[in-house]
MMTF fields as JSON, N, C-alpha, C and O atoms, coordinates in Angstrom:
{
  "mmtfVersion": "1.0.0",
  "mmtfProducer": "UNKNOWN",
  "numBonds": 243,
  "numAtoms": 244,
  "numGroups": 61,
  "numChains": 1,
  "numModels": 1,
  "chainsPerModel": [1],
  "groupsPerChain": [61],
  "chainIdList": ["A"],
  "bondAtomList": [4, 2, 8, 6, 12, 10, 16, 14, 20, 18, 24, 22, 28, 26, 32, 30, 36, 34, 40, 38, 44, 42, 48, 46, 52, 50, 56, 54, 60, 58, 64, 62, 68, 66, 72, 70, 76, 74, 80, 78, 84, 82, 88, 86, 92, 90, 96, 94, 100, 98, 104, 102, 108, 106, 112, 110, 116, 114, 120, 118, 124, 122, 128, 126, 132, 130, 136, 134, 140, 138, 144, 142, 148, 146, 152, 150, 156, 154, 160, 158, 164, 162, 168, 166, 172, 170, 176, 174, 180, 178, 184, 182, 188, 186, 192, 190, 196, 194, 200, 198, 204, 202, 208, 206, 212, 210, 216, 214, 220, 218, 224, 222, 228, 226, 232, 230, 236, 234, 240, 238],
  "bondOrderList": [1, 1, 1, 1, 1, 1, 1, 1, 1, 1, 1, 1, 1, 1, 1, 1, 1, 1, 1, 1, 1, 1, 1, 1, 1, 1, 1, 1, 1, 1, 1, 1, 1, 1, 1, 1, 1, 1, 1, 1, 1, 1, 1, 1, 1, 1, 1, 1, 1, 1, 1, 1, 1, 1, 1, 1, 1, 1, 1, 1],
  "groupList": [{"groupName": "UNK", "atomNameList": ["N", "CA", "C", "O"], "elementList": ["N", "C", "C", "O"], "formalChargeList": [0, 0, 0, 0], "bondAtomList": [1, 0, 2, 1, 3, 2], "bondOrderList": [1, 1, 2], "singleLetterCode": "X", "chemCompType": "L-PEPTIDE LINKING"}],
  "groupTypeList": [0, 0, 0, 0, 0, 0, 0, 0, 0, 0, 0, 0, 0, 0, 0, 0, 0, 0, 0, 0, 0, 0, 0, 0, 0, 0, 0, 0, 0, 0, 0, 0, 0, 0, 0, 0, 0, 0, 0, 0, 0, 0, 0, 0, 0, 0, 0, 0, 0, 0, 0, 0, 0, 0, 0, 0, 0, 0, 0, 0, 0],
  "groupIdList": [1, 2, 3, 4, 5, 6, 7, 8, 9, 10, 11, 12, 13, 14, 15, 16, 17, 18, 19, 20, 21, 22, 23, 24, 25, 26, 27, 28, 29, 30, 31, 32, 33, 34, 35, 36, 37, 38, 39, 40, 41, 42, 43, 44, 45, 46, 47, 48, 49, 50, 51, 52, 53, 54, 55, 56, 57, 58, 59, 60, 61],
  "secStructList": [7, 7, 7, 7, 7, 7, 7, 2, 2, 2, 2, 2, 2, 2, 2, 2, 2, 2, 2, 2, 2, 2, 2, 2, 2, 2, 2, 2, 2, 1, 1, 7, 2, 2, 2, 2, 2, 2, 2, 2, 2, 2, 2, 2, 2, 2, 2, 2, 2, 2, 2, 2, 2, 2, 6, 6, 1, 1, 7, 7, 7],
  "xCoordList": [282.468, 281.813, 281.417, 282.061, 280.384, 280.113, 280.695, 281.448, 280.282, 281.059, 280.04, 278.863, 280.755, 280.128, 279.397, 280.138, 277.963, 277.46, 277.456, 276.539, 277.792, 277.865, 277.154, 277.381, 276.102, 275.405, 276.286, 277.342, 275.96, 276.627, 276.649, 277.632, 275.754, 275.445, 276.312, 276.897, 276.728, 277.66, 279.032, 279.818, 279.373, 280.416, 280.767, 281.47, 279.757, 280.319, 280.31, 281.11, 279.571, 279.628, 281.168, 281.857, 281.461, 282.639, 283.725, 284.188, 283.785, 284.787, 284.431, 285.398, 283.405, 283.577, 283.871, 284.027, 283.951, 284.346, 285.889, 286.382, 286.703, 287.682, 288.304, 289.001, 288.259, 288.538, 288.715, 289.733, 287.541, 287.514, 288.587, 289.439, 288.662, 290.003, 291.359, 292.22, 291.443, 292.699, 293.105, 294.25, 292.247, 292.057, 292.855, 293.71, 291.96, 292.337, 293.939, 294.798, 293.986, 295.077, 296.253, 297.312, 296.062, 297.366, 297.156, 298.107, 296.223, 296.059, 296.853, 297.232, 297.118, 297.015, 298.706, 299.649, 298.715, 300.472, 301.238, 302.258, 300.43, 301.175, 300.887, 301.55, 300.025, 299.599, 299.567, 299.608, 299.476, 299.598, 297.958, 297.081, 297.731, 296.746, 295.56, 294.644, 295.612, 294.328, 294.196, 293.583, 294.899, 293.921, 293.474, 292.511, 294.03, 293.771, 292.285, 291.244, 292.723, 290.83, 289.934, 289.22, 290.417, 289.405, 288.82, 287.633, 289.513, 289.459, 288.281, 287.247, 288.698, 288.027, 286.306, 285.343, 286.029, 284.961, 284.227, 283.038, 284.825, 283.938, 284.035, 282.924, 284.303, 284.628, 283.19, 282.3, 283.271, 282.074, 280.85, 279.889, 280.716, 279.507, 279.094, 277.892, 280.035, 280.042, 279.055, 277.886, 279.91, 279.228, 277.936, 277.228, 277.592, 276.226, 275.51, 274.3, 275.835, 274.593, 274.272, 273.357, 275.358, 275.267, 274.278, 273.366, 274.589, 273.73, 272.189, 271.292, 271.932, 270.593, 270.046, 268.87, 271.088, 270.721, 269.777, 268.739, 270.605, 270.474, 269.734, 269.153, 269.567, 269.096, 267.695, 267.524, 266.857, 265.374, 265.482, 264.413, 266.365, 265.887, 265.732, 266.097, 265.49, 264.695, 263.349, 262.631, 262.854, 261.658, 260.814, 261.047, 259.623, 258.466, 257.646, 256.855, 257.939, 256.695, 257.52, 256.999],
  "yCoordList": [289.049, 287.838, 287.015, 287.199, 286.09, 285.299, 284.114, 283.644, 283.424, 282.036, 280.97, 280.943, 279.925, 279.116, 278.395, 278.228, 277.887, 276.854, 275.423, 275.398, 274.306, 272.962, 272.222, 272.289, 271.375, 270.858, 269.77, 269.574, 268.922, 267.719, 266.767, 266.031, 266.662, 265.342, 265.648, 264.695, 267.036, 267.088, 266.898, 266.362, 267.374, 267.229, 265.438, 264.828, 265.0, 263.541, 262.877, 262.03, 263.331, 262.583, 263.143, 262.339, 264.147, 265.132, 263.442, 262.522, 263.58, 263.11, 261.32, 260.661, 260.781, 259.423, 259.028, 257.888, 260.686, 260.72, 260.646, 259.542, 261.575, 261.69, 260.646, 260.069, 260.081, 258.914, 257.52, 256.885, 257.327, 256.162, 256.759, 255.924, 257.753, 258.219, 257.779, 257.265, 258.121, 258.037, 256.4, 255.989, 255.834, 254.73, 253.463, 252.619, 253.886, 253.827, 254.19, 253.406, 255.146, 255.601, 254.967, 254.668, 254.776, 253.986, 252.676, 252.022, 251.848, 250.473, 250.256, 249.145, 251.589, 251.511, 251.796, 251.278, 252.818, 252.717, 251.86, 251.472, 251.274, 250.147, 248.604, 247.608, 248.693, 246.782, 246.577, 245.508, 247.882, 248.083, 248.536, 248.502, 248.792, 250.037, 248.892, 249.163, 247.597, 246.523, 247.196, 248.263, 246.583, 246.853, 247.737, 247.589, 249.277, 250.21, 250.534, 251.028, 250.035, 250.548, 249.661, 250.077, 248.116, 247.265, 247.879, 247.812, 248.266, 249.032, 249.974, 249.864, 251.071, 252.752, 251.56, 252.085, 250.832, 250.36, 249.544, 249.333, 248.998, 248.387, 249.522, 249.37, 250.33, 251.901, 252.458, 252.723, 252.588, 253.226, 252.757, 253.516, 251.389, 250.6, 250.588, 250.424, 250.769, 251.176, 252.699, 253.038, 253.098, 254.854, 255.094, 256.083, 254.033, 254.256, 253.339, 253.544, 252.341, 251.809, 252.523, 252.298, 253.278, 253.673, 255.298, 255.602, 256.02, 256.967, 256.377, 257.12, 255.447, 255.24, 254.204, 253.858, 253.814, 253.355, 254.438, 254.078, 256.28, 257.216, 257.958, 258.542, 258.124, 258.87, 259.54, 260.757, 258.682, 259.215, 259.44, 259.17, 259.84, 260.069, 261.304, 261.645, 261.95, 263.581, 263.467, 264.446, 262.601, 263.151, 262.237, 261.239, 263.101, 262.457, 261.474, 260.753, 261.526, 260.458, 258.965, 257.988],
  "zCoordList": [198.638, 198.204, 199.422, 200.455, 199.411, 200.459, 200.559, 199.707, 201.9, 201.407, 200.955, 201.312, 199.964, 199.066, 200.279, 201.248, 200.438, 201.219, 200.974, 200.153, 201.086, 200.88, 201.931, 203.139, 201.223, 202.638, 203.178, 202.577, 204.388, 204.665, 203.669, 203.588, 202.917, 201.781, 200.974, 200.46, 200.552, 199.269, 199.585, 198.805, 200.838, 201.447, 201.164, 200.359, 202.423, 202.298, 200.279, 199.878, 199.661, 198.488, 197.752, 197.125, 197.865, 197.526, 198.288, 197.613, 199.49, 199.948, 199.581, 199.198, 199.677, 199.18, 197.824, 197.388, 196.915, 195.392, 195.668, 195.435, 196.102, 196.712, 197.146, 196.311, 198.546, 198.588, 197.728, 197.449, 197.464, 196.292, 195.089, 194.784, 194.532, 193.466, 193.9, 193.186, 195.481, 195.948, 196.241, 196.431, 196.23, 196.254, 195.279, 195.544, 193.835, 192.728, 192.227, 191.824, 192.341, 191.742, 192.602, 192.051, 193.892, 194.756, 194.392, 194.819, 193.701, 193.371, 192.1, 191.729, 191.347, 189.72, 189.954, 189.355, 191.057, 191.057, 191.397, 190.827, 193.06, 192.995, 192.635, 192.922, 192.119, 191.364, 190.095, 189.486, 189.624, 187.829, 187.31, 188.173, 186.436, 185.422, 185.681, 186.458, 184.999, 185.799, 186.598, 186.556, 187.764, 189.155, 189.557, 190.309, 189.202, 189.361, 188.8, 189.233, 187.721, 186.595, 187.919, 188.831, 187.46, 188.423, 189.956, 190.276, 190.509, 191.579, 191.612, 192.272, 190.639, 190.422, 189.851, 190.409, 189.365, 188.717, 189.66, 189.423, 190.816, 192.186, 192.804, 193.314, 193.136, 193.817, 193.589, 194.397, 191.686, 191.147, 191.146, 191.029, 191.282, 191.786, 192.804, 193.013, 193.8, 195.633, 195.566, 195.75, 195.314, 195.3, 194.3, 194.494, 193.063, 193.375, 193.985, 193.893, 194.612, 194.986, 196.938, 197.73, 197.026, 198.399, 198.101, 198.869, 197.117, 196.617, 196.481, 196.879, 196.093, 195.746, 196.993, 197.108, 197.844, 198.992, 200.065, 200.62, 200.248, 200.365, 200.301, 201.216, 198.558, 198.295, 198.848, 198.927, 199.166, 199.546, 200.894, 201.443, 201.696, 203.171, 203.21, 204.335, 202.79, 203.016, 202.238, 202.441, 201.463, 201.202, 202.147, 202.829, 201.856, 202.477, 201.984, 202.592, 200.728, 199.817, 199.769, 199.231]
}
């Protein structure tokens, strides 16, 4: 079998998914299930507005 290819972009989105989870979940363990959600939901607003910040730098149009 070959090996799977992952470009840099998926990588980093992989790991700013990643991160931001780990994030969350240490907020939710240690501040309680609020903060934790609250957390993962500015996390999730972070990660898209940095995706669509992004997103168009490879095309041309």
């Amino acid at each position: 079998m070959g090996r799977v290819r992952v470009s840099a972009a998926a990588r980093a989105r992989a790991g700013v998914f990643a991160g931001g989870g780990l994030v969350a979940a240490g907020a939710g363990l240690g501040l309680g299930l609020a903060v934790g959600l609250a957390v993962a939901g500015v996390l999730l607003v972070a990660y898209c507005l940095l995706l669509m910040d992004v997103g168009g730098v490879g095309d041309s149009s």
